[in-house]
C-alpha positions as CSV (number, residue, x, y, z in Angstrom):
1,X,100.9,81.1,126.3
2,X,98.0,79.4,127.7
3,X,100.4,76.9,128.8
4,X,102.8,78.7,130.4
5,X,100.6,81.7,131.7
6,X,97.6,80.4,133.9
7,X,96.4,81.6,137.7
8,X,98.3,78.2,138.8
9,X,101.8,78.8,137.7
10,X,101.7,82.5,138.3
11,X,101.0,81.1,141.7
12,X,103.6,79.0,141.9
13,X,106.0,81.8,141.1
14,X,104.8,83.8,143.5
15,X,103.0,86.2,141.0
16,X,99.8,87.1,140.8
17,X,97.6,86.2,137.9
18,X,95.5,89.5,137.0
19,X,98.6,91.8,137.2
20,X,100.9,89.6,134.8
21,X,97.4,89.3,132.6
22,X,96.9,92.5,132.6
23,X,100.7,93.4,131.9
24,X,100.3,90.6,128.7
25,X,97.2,91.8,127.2
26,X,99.0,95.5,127.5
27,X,102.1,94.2,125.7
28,X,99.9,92.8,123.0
29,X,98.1,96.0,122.7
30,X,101.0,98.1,122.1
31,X,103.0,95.2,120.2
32,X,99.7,95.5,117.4
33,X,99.2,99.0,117.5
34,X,103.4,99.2,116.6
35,X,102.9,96.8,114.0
36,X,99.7,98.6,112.5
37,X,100.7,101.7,113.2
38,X,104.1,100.4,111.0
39,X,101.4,98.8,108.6
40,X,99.3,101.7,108.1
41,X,102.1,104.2,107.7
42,X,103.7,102.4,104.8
43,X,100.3,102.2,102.8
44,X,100.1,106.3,103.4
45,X,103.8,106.8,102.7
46,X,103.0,104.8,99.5
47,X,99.3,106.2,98.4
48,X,97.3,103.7,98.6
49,X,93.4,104.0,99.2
50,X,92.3,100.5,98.8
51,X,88.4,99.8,98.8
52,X,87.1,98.6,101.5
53,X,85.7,95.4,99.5
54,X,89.4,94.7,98.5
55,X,90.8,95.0,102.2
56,X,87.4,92.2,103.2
57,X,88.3,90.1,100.2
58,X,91.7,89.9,102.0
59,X,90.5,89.0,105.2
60,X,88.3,86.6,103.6
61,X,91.3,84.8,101.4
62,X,93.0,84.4,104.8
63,X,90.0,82.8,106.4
64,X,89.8,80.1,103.7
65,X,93.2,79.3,103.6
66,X,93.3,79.1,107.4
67,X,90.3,76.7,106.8
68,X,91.6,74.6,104.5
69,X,95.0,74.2,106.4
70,X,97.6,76.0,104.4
71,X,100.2,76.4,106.0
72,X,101.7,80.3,106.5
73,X,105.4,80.9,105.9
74,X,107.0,81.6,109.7
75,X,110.0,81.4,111.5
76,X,109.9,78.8,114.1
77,X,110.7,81.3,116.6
78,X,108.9,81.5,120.2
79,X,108.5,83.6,122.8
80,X,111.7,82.9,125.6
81,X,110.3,80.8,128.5
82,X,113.3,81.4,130.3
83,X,111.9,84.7,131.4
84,X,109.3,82.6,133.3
85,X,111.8,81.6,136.0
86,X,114.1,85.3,135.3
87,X,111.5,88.1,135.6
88,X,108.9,89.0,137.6
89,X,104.9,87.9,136.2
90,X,104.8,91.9,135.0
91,X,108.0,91.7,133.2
92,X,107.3,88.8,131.9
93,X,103.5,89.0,130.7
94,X,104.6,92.5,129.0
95,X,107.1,91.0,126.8
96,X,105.5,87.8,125.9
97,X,102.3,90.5,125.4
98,X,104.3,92.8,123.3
99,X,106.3,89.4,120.8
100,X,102.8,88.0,120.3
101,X,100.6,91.1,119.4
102,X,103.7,92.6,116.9
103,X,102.6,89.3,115.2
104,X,105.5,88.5,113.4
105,X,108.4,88.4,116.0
106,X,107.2,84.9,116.6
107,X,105.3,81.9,115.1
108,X,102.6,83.2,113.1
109,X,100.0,80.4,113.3
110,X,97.0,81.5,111.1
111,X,96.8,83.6,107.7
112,X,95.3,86.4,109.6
113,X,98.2,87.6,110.8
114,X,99.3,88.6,107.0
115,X,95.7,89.7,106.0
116,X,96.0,92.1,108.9
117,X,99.2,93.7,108.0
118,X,97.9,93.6,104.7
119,X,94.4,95.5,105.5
120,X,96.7,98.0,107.7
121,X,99.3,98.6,105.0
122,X,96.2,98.9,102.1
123,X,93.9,101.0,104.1
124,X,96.4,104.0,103.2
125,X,95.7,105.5,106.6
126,X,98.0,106.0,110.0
127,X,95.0,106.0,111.9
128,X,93.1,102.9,110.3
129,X,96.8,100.8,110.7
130,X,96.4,101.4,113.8
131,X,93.2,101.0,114.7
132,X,93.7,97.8,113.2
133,X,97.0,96.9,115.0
134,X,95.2,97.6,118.8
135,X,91.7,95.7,117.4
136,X,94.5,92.9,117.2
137,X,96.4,92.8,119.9
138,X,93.3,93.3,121.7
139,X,92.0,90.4,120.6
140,X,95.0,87.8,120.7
141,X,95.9,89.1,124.3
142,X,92.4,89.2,125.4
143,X,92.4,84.9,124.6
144,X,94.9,85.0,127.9
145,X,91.8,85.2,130.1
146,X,90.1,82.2,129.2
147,X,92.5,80.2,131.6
148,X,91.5,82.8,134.5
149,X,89.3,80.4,136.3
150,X,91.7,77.6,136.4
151,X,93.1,76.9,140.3
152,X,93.7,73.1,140.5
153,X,96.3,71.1,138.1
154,X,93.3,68.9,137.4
155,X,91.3,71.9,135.8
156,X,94.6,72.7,134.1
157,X,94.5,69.3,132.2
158,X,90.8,69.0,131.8
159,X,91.3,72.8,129.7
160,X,93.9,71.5,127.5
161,X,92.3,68.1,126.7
162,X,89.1,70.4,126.1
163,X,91.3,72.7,123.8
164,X,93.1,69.3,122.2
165,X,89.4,67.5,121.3
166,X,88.0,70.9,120.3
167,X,90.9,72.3,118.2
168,X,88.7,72.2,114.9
169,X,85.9,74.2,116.8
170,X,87.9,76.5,118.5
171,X,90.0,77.3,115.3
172,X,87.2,77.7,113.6
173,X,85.3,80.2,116.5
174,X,88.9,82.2,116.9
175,X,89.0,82.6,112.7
176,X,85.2,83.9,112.7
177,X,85.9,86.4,116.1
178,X,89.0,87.6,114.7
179,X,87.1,88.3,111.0
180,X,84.5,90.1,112.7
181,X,86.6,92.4,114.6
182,X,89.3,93.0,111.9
183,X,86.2,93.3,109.2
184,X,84.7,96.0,111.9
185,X,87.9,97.7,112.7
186,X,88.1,98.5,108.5
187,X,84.7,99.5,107.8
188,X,84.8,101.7,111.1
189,X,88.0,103.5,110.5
């Protein structure tokens, strides 16, 4: 989305930035807290009360497949960038929001995705799930803002050749923030 979503282009279609960033990061809020909430409520319909060490020995088997590159099992399904030119920056931003936080109603790029659904499902608990769901969402819309300061098609390029030489780093960073929170959002909850 960071592609695709950026103050530049929402200017160019006549949007404005902030309120179609605001509208994504709300679709991915309530696209995670649906999928946790989903998550969570089949670990309590089922009875589980997994310890918390199991549900962080999840997370951390995602992490180090994530580092070592295995790939996760996806559709190759992406978000519809026809709606770019079809709906307004709000309509849009929601939906693209809602796809990307539910997780799996698109690519899912990084092992976390399962280990969350996982840690919602085996926390046994509504609540936890989604707690867990929103920490997500949060979290992967929240990465829409890093392209807020970008104005000039030169900064747009300079960002994604930053993003391209940096991939390894930024993978890395993006695995430890999104540990951190999910790892919080359990012990927490």
């Amino acid at each position: 989305m960071l592609s695709s979503i950026h103050p530049l282009g929402e200017r160019g279609r006549n949007n404005r930035f902030f309120v179609t960033a605001v509208a994504y990061v709300a679709g991915s809020v309530i696209g995670g807290a649906s999928i946790g909430l989903a998550a969570g409520s089949v670990g309590w319909l089922a009875g589980w009360s997994t310890p918390v060490g199991v549900i962080a020995a999840v997370i951390g088997v995602a992490v180090v497949l994530d580092l070592f590159g295995v790939a996760v099992p996806s559709s190759h399904r992406q978000v519809n960038e026809r709606w770019l030119d079809t709906y307004r920056g709000v309509v849009y931003g929601f939906g693209f929001g809602f796809q990307l936080g539910a997780a799996v109603t698109t690519i899912v790029p990084t092992w976390l995705v399962p280990a969350m659904l996982a840690a919602a499902a085996l926390s046994g608990s509504i609540e936890t799930g989604l707690a867990i769901g929103v920490a997500f969402g949060l979290v992967r819309g929240a990465a829409l803002f890093t392209v807020a300061p970008i104005h000039q098609v030169d900064q747009l390029r300079a960002f994604h050749r930053s993003l391209h030489r940096h991939r390894s780093g930024v993978r890395v960073g993006l695995l430890a923030l999104m540990t951190v929170v999910g790892a919080t959002t359990v012990l927490v909850t």
